[in-house]
Structures are given as C-alpha cells and as structure tokens.
C-alpha positions in Angstrom: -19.7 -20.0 0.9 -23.3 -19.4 1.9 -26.6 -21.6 1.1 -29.9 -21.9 2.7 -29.3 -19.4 5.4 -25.9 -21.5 6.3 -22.3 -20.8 6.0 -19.1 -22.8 5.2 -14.9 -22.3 5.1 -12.8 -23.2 2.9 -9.2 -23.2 2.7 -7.3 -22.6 -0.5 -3.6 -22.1 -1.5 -2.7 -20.2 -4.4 0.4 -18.9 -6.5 0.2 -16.6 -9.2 3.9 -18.3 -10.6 7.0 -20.0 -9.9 8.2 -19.4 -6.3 11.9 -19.0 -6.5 14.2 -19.2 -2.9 15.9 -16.7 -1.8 18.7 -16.1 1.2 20.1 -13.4 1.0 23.1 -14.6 3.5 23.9 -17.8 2.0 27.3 -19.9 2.6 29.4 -20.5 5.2 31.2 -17.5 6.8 34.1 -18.1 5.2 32.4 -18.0 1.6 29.1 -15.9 2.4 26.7 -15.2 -0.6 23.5 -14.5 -1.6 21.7 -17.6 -2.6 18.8 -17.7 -5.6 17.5 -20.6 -6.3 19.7 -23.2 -6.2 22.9 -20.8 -7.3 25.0 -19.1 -4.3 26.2 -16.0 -5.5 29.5 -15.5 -3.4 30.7 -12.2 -2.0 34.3 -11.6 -3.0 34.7 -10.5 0.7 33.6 -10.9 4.2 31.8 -7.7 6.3 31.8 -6.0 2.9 28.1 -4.6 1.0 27.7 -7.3 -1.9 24.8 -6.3 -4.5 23.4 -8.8 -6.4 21.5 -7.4 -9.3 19.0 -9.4 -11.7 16.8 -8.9 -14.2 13.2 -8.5 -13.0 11.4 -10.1 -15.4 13.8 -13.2 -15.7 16.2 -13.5 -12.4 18.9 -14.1 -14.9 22.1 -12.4 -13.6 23.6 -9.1 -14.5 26.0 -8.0 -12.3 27.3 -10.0 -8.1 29.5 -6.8 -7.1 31.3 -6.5 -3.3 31.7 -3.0 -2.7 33.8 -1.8 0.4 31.6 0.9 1.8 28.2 1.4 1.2 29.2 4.8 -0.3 31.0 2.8 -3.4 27.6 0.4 -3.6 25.5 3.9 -3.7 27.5 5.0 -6.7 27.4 1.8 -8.1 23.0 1.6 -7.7 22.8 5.1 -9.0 22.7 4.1 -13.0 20.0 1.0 -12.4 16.6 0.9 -14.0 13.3 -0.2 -12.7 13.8 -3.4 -15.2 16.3 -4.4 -12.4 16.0 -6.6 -9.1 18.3 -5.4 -6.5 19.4 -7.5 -3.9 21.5 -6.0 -0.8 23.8 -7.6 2.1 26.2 -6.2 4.3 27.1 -7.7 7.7 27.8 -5.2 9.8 26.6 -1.5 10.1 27.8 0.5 12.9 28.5 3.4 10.9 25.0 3.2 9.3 24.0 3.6 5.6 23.1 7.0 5.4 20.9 7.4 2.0 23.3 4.5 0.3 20.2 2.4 -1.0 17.8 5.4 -1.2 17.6 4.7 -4.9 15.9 1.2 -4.6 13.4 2.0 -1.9 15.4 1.7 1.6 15.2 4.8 3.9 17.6 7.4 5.3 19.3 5.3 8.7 22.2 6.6 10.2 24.7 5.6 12.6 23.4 2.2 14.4 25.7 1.6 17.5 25.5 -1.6 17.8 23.7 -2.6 15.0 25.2 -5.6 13.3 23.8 -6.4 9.5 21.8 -5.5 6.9 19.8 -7.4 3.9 17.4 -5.6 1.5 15.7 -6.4 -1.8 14.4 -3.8 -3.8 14.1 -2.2 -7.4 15.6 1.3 -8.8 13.1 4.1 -8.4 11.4 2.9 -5.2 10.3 5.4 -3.3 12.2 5.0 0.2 10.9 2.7 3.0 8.9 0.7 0.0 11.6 -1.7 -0.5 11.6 -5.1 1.8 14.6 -4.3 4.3 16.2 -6.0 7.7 18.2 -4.5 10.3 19.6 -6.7 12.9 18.8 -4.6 15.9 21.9 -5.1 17.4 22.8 -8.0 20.1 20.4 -9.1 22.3 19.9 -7.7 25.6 20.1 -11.4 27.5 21.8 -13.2 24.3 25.7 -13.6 23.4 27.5 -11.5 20.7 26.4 -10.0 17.8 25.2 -12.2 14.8 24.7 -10.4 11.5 22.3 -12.6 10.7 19.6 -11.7 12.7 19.5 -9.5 9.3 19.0 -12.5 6.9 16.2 -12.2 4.7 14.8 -15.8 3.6 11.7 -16.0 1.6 10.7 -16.2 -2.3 11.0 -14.4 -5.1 7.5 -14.2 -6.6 6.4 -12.7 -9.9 3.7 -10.1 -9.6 -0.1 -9.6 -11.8 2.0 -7.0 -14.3 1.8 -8.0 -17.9 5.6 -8.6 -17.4 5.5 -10.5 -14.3 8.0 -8.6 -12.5 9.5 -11.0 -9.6 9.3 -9.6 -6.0 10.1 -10.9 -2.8 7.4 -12.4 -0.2 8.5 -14.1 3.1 8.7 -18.1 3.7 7.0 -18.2 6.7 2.7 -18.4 6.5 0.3 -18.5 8.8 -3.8 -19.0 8.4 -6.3 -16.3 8.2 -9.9 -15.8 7.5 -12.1 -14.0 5.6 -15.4 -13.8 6.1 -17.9 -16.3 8.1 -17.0 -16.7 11.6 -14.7 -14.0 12.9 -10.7 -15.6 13.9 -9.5 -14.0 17.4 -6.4 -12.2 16.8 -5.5 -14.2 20.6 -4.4 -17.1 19.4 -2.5 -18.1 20.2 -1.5 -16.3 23.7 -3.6 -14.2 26.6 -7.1 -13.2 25.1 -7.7 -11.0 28.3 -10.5 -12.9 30.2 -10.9 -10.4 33.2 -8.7 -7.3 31.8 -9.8 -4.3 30.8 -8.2 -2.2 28.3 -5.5 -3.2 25.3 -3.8 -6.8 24.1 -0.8 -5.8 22.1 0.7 -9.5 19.9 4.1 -8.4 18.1 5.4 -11.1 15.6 8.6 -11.2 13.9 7.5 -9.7 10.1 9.6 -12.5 8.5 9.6 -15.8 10.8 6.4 -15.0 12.8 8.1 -16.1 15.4 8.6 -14.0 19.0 10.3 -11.0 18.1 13.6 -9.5 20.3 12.4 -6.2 22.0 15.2 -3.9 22.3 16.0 -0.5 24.1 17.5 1.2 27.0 15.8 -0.2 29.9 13.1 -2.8 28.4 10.3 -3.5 30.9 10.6 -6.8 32.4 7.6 -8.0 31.5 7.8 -7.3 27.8 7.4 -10.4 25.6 5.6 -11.3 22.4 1.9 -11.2 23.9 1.2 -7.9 25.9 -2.1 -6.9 27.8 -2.8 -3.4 29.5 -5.0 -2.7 31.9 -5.5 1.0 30.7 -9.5 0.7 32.4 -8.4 -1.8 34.8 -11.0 -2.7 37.5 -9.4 -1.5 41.1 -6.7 0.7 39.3 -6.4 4.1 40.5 -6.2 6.7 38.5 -2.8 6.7 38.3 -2.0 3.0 38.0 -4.6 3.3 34.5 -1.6 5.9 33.3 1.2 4.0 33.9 -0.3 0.8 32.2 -1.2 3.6 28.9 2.7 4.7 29.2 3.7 1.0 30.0 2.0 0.4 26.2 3.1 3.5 24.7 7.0 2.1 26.0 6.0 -1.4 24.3 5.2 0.2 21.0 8.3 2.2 20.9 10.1 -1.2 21.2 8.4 -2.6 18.4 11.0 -2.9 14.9 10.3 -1.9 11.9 10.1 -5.2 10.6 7.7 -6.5 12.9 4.1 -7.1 12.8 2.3 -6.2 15.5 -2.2 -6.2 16.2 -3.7 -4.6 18.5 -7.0 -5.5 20.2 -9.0 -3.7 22.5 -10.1 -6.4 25.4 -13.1 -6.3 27.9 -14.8 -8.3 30.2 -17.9 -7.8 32.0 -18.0 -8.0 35.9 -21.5 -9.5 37.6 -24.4 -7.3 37.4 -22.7 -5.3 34.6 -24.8 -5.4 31.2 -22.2 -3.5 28.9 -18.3 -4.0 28.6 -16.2 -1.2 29.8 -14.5 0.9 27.8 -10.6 -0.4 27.0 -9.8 3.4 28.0 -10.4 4.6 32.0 -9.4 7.7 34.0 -6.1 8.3 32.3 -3.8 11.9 32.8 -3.8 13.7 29.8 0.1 13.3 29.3 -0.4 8.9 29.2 -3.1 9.3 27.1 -1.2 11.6 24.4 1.9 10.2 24.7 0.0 6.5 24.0 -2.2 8.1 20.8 1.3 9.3 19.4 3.2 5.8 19.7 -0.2 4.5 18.6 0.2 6.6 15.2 3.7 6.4 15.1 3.0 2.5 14.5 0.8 2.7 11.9 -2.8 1.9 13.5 -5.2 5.2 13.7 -5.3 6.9 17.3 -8.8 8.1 17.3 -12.2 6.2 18.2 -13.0 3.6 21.1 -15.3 0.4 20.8 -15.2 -2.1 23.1 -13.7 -4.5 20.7 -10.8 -3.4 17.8 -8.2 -5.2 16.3 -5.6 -3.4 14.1 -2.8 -5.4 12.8 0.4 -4.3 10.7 4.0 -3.1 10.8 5.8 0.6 11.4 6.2 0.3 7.7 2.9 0.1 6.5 -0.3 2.1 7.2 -2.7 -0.6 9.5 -6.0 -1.3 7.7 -8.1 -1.7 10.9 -11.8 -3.5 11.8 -14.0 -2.3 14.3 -17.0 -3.4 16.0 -19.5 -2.2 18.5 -22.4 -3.9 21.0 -22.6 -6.4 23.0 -21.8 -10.0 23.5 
C-alpha cells in the first residue's frame, strides 16, 4: 500500500476452498495406498501401478484399480473424461512408462535404469508434461538403497476459479514472497555473491523446497543447493571464465524436472570501479553456447545481459523473468 509518498507490506493468506490432503503413497509398505483426506485408498498389491480415480468436481470415488504393468493402467485411463481426477503410483520404474499416462498430461519417459517410483496427479485430456508428476531419480549417489518414495507426492487438492470448481493439486510446502515495495533477494537464504562476478544458480526441491539431490554421471564436487559462477571472475583467465560457464551449463543439466531453480546474475564493484561488471567475461564460443542452450533447455530465456537478473522456475514451465539495469 502506498500513502503520502510512503510505502507499506502486508502479508495475507488466502484459499479460494476447502484444502483437502493428499499422499499419494500412504500406508505402511505392507498395505501402501493413496491417501485423500482422511480415507487411505489401499493398493491391492505392492510394486504394482494403482490408479485412483475421482470425481473432479466432488473427490467422491469412482474407481481404486492396481494394474500390473503400466501397459494394463494405459488401457484402463484410455476411456476417462476431463470430469475425472486421476491420481497415479507405482513404486518402481526401471523399465519406464513409455506414453502409459500420456492421456492425463504426463510425458513420453522411457527406460529409467535405476529409477525407483513414480506418483502423478492429473486429468484426462491434458496435454503431456501439464499434469503434476514425480520421478524418484534413482538412489542417491552418497545415500543407501533405493526408496520409491523419493517419488511421493504430498500436498492438497484445491478446487480451482471454474464455475465448477474443479479440484487440483498444489504442494504442502510454502514459502514467502513479495510483490511490489521493496524488492526480496532471491539469496536468501545462502551465498549472495559479495565479491563474485558472474551467475548464482539456487535449485529447490519443487515439492518440499528443501535441498534437492543432484544426480548424473560424475557430479561436480562442489554441486549443492546454492551455486555461484565466476563466468567474469576478476583474475580468471580466459579460460578459467569458460570452465566456470561449462561448470554452470553441467549444474543445469543436473537440475530435475521437478525442481525449482532462479537464477541471478551477481556483481560486485572493485575500488575505483564506478559500474558493475558484466556477469559474462572473455568466454570461448563453445562455453558460451553450450551454457545459453542448458540455459533454454531450463526454461529461463538465453539472450540479454544486465548486471542484475533473476529468473526463477522449473524444466517444466516457461520462467517468467525480471530484469533491471544501472547502478547501485
């Protein structure tokens, strides 16, 4: 709010309706389920794809089915109208799921290795990769065996501003943000880059907002949650700028598609310097593409430098970025 030339904040929650839980793996292992509400829907067998379908409108049940491969839950999805809620879990997918739960907005994945579970919530007629889905990315690098539910979606189901108030799913975990009046530094919490030059990268976990697990073939050390680059470092050759751009572009490839992710130009100004330095420096060609591409990839846009930018959002969804310019 704004009076007299001054400015305040205000915090406000706000629901549109009732929230309803939801688990999607529920129950102890020897009964697993999908829980709504206070009801645990149980599957009629373990490692096995159960499909739990309500209505949309109501969350009254029409049909808990345990399929045996995800082929026989395909066929069973395949008749389902957009009046339906469809509610997916499956503990372990080595083989993958192919196009299995195309139908209800999940994408094409195939075979997963070691991949170990699988939860979605979706509805009939979704175009694929708008449903909410979870992979388990397989077990952790410096962790024990796999656990399926690293896939295990927990949250609400929400009804939306239709005139029918269609119930949707929205995650558990919330965090603060701000909109408008002072500006709130994506670096909190975590580095802000005080004497860097070049990109912060902060990767949350899209459900808990927790640290995420990084995964890949040879993750880099020093990979964690809160990342900084010195892709204009001050002292860096030539050469040591491109490796910190293909040292991000690595980082990004890590990032799951679950995961939120922002990333903020940083920039500090050394004595006697008037202007901060650019986040980008004397990079090769190669680091610089190969970083714009894994920068795309991502979601954020790849063109355009200021010395401050924050983009924030998930492989799954476009980034809707803010930019600035000057000085400060």
């Amino acid at each position: 709010m704004t009076a007299g030339g001054t400015s305040d904040r205000v915090t406000l929650d706000a629901t549109l309706g009732p929230l309803v839980p939801v688990d999607t793996m529920a129950g102890a292992a020897a009964r697993p389920g999908i829980k709504v509400g206070a009801t645990l829907y149980p599957a009629t067998a373990d490692n096995q794809t159960q499909v739990l379908v309500p209505d949309r409108e109501t969350l009254g049940l029409m049909s808990n089915t345990t399929h045996p491969d995800v082929g026989a839950a395909k066929r069973a999805l395949a008749g389902l109208d957009p009046s339906k809620l469809v509610i997916v879990s499956l503990a372990h997918t080595g083989n993958g799921i192919g196009d299995a739960f195309a139908h209800v907005g999940v994408p094409t994945v195939g075979p997963q290795g070691d991949r170990w579970g699988f939860s979605a919530i979706g509805v009939p007629g979704m175009k694929p990769g708008d449903a909410e889905y979870k992979f388990n990315p397989g077990p952790p690098l410096r962790e024990g065996p796999p656990d399926s539910r690293r896939s295990r979606m927990t949250g609400y189901l929400m009804p939306d501003v239709s005139p029918e108030h269609h119930y949707g799913f929205v995650p558990g975990a919330r965090t603060t943000f701000a909109y408008g009046g002072k500006e709130v530094s994506p670096c909190t919490p975590g580095p802000c880059g005080d004497g860097h030059v070049g990109f912060r990268l902060d990767v949350r976990d899209g459900y808990t907002l927790g640290d995420p697990e990084f995964f890949g073939r040879d993750p880099d050390p020093r990979m964690g949650a809160q990342m900084l680059f010195d892709t204009n470092g001050r002292g860096l050759t030539p050469a040591q700028q491109s490796a910190e751009a293909r040292r991000m572009a690595d980082a990004l490839d890590h990032v799951m598609p679950d995961d939120l992710f922002t990333i903020q130009a940083v920039s500090s100004r050394a004595a006697g310097e008037s202007d901060y330095p650019a986040p980008v420096g004397r990079i090769d060609k190669a680091s610089m593409t190969l970083l714009a591409s894994k920068v795309a990839q991502a979601g954020a846009p790849a063109t355009g430098s200021t010395w401050r930018r924050s983009c924030t959002g998930s492989r799954r969804a476009a980034a809707r970025c803010t930019r600035s310019s000057g000085r400060t």
